[in-house]
N, C-alpha and C positions, 0 to 999 in steps of 0.2 A: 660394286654398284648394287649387285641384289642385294646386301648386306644393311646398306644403307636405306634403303628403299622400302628393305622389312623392318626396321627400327622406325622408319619415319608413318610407315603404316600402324603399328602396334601403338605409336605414341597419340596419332592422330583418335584411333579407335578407345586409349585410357583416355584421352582429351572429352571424348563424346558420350562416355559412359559418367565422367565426373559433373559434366555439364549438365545430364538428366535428372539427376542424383540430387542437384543441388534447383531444382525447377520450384519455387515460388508460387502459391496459389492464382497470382495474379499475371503468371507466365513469365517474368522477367525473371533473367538469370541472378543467382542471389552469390554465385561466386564471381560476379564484379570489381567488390569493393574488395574479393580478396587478392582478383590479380593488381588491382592500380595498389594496393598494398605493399605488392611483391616487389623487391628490392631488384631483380632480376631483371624485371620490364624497365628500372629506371635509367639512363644515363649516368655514367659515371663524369664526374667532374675533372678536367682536363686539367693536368698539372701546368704551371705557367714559371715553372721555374726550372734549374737542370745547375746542381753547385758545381758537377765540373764544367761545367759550358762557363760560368762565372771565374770557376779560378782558372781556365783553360784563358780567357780573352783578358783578363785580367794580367797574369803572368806575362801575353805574349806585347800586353801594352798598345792592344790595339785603339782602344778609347781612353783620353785621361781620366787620371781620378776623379777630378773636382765633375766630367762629366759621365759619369757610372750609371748614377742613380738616373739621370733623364734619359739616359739610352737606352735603358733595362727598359723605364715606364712607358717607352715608343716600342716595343716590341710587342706590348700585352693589348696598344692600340688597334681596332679594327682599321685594317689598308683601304684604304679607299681607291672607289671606281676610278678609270680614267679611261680616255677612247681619246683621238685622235682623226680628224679629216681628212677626207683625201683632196690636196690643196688644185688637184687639175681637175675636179668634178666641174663640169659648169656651172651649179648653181651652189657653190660655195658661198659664197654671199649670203645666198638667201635662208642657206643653214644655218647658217650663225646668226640671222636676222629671227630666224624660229628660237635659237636658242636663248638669246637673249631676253626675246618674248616669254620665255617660260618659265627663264629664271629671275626676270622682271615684276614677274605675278606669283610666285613662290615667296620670294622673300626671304626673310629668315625661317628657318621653322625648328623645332626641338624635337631631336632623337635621344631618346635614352637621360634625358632630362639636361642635354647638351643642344645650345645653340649653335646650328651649322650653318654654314654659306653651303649654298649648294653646288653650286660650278667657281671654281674658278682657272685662271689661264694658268698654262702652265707657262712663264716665260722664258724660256731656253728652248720651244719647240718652233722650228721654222715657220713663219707667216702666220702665228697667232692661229694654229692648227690644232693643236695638242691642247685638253682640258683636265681638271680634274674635278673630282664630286666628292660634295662634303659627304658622303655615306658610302657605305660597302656594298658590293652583291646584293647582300642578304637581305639589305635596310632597303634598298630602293623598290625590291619587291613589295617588303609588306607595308612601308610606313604610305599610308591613303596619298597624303600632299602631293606625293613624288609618283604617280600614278600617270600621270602625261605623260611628265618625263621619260618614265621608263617603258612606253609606247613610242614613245618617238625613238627612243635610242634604236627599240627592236627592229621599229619600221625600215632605219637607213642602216643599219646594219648588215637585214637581208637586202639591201639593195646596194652594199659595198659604197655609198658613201660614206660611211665612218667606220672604223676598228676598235672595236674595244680592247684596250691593249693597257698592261700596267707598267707605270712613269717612267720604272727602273728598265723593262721592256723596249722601250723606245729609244733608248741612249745607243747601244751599239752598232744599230745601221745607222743613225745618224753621227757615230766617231768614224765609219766606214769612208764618209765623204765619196757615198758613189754616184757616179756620172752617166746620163743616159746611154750608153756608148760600151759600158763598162761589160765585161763578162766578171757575172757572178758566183762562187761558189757558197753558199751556207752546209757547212759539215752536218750537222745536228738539227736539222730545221723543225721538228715537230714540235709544238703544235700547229706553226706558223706565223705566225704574228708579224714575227723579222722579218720572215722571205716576204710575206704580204707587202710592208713596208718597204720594203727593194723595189719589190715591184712595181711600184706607185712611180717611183722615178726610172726607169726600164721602161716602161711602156711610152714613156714621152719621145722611146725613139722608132714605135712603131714606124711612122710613115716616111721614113728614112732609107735609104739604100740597105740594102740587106749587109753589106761590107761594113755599113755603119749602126748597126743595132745593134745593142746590147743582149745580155743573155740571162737568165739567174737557171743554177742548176741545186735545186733542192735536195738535197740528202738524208735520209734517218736508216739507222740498221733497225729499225723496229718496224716491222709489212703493218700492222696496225695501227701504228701513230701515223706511218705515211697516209694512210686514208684520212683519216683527220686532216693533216696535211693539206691533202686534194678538197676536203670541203672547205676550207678555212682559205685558201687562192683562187676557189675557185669564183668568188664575187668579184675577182679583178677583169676577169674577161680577157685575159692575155694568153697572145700565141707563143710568149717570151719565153714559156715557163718547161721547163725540164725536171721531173720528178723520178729519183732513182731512188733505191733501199739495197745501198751497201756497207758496211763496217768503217766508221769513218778513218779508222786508222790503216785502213787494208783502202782506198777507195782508189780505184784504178787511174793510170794515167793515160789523157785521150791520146790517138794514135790517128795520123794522116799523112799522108805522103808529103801535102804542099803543109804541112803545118808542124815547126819543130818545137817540140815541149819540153826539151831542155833542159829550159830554163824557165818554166814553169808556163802557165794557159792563163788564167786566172787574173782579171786586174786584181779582184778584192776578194776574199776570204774571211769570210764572219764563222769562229771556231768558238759557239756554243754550248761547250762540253758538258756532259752527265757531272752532277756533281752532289753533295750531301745535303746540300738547300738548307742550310740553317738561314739562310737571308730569309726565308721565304716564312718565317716564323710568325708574323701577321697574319697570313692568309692558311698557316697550316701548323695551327698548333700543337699536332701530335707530336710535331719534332723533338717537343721538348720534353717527352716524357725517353726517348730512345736516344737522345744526343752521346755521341760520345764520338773522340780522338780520331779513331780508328777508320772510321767513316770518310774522312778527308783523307788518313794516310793513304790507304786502300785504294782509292779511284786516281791517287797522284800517277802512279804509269801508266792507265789508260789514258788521264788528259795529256799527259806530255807526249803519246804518240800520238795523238789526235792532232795536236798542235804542231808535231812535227814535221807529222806528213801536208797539212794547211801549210806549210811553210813551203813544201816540198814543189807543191800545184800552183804556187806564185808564184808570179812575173817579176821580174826583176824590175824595181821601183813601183813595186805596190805595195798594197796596206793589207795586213791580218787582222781583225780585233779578235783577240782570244776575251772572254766574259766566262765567268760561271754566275749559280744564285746563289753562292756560298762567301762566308765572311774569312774562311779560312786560309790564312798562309800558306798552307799547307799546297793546298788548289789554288791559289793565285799567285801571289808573289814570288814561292818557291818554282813552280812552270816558268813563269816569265824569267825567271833567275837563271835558269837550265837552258831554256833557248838560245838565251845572250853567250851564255859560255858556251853552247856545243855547234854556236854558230861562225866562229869562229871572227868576228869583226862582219858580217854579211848581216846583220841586222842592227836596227834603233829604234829606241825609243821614241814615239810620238805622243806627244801632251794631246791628249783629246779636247782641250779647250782651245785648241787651235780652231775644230770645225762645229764645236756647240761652245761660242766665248761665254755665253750667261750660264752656264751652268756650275754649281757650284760643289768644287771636289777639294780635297786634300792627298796628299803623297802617299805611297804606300810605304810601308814598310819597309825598310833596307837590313833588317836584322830578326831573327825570332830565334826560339828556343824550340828544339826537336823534343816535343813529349809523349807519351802515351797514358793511357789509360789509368795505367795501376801507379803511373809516376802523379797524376793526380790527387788517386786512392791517399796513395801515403801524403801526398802535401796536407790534404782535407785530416788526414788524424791528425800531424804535427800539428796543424792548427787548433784542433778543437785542445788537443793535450798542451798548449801553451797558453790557448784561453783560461783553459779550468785551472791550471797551474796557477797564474796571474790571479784571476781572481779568488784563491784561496791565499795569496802570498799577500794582497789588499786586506782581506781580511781580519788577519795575522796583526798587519802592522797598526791595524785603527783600532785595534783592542789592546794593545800596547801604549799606554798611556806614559809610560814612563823610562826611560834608558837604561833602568837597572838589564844587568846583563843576567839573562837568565836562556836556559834550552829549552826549544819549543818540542816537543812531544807529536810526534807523527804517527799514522797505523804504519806499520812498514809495510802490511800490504797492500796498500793505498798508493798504487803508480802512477797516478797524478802530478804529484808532488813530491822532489825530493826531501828528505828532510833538513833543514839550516840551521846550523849552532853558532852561533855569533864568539866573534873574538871577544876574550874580556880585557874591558879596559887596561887591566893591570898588567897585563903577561905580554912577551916582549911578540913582537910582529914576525 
């Protein structure tokens, strides 16, 4: 530390002698123009691409061909806001009567030289609760139009009638299908969003026999994010709530005399496991500069004892949702593959469009290809060395104007390209 400290002094002290040095008669600093100069102070431009992320999803045939090119160009899109009501406020009505007003008198307006709507419904969220906004985070702050808007967002926000929560966000307590009555566990709860949204329907059994309330028991191994945690629940106002920070694959099982857990505590279990977040590539471009295989291989036997043990703390005919933010087999399909088989017939599948019907999914996966990193490396050379090959073999044959059999002449040091002698017509096959 004093090491650092005297480096960070000596440099401030050359800062302050260079600064004198360079003092202008009219007192302005005249090394200005040389730091906005400096390539140093600029930002570097964020990569928006990542070849093995491309042959990696490609290979494992998670998107069709003919739809590549539009999935790639939704990725480099700004994610757009979204927030969510809470449908038992009382003056729910009148929010969305505010809303409407604001979005009534906005109109269309143009960001980034693109015509946005600015809200629209999400329809797959219960009771016309859930919205979305034509612009991101970033847009709503600074573009002037959306200046109400994003006053009023803050205002019910700190007042817990709305959640700023994203689309993808809101799907797993609502595949949870839980019931006021229900005891809840979220393994991974931070930064809360979900447990919040639990809560929302939890709390509708406050004034109920205490036999019949429900419970949610929030979880993070991280003592830091659990405080986020605790700010992020704590606009719900509820006594339901139970905040622990234990290791979700280690998290203990409760112990009571009149109460046997057996056979699990837990109606519902939402198992939001750590994961590599390439989904998250919208709102967190760095991903794409550090993507790689390994990432997903890596956290696969953490999630699967995370999801184990979630299995473990359920009640016999309850529901788990295992989620990650990740697109990868590896972390999804492959876990959910491993439960089924090490569960012996003791679990199934449930179609989440059982309890969000509008919403709109496809299957996952029933097959993939086990690769790594350097199995990419080599795909991406064969490719480039079968490109350049082809395209000197094209070449070759359009400067060939005529059938005479003659040998083509190659460098032999030239590994591109093997070299090809053609048979001649005359000589027997």
């Amino acid at each position: 530390i004093m090491t650092r400290k005297n480096h960070y002094k000596r440099e401030r002290q050359s800062n302050n002698i260079d600064l004198n040095d360079n003092k202008t008669s009219n007192g302005n600093d005249a090394n200005v123009n040389n730091r906005n100069n400096d390539t140093r102070s600029q930002y570097k431009t964020l990569p928006t691409s990542n070849i093995k992320f491309n042959l990696f999803y490609k290979a494992i045939g998670f998107i069709k061909s003919d739809e590549w090119t539009e999935f790639e160009n939704s990725l480099r899109e700004p994610l757009p806001a979204c927030f969510h009501m809470n449908p038992d406020f009382a003056f729910t009505s009148v929010l969305k009567k505010q809303l409407f007003d604001i979005t009534n008198k906005l109109g269309n307006i143009t960001i980034d030289d693109k015509i946005i709507d600015p809200i629209k419904l999400l329809p797959w969220y219960p009771l016309e609760c859930g919205y979305k906004l034509g612009a991101d985070r970033r847009q709503i702050r600074r573009v002037p139009e959306l200046e109400e808007l994003h006053k009023w967002l803050i205002k019910h926000t700190d007042n817990g009638n709305i959640t700023r929560q994203e689309a993808v966000s809101m799907i797993p307590p609502l595949a949870l299908d839980v019931q006021p009555h229900h005891k809840c566990l979220d393994m991974c709860a931070a930064p809360g969003s979900k447990t919040s949204q639990i809560l929302e329907i939890i709390n509708r059994s406050a004034d109920k026999p205490v036999d019949q309330q429900g419970v949610v028991v929030a979880n993070d191994s991280d003592t830091s994010r659990a405080y986020m945690l605790v700010h992020q629940c704590r606009r719900t106002f509820s006594s339901q709530l139970l905040i622990t920070t234990h290791k979700g694959q280690q998290f203990p099982a409760l112990w009571n005399e009149n109460i046997n857990t057996f056979n699990g505590y837990f109606d519902r279990v939402l198992c939001d496991v750590p994961c590599s977040g390439d989904g998250t590539l919208r709102k967190n471009p760095m991903i794409w500069g550090k993507w790689a295989i390994y990432s997903g291989l890596s956290l696969h036997p953490l999630q699967l004892l995370i999801a184990k043990r979630g299995i473990q703390l359920l009640k016999v005919g309850g529901i788990m949702v295992y989620s990650t933010c990740s697109m990868n087999p590896y972390e999804n399909e492959a876990v959910v593959a491993e439960l089924l088989r090490s569960g012996n017939s003791s679990l199934e599948l449930v179609d989440v469009r059982e309890f969000i019907p509008l919403f709109k999914s496809r299957a996952g996966l029933s097959s993939w290809y086990v690769l790594d990193d350097s199995e990419l490396i080599n795909k991406q050379r064969l490719a480039r060395y079968d490109e350049k090959k082809q395209a000197k073999r094209q070449r070759l044959e359009s400067i060939s104007d005529t059938k005479e059999t003659r040998e083509i002449e190659v460098n032999p040091n030239d590994a591109s390209i093997e070299s090809e002698k053609p048979i001649n017509e005359s000589s027997n096959p």
